[in-house]
C-alpha positions in Angstrom: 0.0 0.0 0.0 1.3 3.3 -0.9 2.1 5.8 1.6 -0.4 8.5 0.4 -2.8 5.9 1.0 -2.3 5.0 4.6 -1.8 8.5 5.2 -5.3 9.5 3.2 -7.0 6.6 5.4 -5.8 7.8 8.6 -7.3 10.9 7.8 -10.1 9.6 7.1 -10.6 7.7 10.0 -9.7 10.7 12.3 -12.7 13.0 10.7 -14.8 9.8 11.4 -13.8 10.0 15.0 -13.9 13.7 15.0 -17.5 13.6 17.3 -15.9 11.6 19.9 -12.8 13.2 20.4 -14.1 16.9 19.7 -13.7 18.1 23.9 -10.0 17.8 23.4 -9.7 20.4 20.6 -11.5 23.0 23.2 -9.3 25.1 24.5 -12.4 26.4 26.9 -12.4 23.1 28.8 -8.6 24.1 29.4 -9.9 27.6 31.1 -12.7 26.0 33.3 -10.2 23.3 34.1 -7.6 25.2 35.4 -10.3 27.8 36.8 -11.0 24.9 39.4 -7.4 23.6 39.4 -7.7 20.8 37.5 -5.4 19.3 34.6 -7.8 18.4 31.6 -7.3 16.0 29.0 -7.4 19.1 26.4 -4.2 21.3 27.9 -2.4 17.5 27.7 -3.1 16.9 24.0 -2.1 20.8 23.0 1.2 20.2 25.0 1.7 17.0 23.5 1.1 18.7 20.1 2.8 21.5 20.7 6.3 19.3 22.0 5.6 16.8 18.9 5.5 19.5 16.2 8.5 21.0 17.4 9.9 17.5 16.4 8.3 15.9 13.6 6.8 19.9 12.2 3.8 19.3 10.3 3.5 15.5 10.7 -0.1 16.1 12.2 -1.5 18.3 10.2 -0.6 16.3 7.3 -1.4 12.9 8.8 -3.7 12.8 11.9 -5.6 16.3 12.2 -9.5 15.4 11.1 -9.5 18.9 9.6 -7.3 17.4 6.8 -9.4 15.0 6.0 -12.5 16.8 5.4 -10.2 18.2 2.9 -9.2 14.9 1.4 -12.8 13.9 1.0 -14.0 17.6 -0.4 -11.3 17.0 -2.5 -12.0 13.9 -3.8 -15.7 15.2 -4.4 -14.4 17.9 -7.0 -11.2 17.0 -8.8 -10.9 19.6 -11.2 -7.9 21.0 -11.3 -7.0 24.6 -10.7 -4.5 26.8 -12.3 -4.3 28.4 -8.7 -6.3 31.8 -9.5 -9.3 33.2 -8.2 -10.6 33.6 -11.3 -12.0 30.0 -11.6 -14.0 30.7 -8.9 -15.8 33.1 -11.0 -16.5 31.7 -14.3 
């Protein structure tokens, strides 16, 4: 299997998993938890993503965020190519 592929299917399963794990992309759990003086689950995932990017960069934008792959699957829905203009927007 090509690595595009397991990357485009990791993607994929991340959006699918995007209702489940949507709290931890809230950074205003992170200011009610630490309002009551508690560590959430949300400030240790932005740590761990901000310490892993200063590592690997982009690796999870590119490969794990569920963002990217709604934009996989919107771009499999329209494949026409662009010439990278705005004017195709307007035609």
């Amino acid at each position: 299997m090509a690595r595009q592929n397991v990357r485009r299917i990791i993607l994929i399963v991340s959006m699918l998993l995007m209702p489940v794990v949507i709290n931890y992309y809230s950074p205003y759990l992170i200011i009610l938890g630490s309002a009551e003086g508690i560590v959430v689950g949300s400030l240790v995932f932005f740590a761990l993503l901000f310490s892993t990017s200063l590592v690997f960069g982009r690796a999870y934008c590119g490969w794990l965020c569920p963002f990217g792959g709604y934009m996989e699957a919107l771009a499999d829905a329209n494949p026409k190519q662009t010439n990278g203009r705005w004017g195709h927007m307007f035609r």
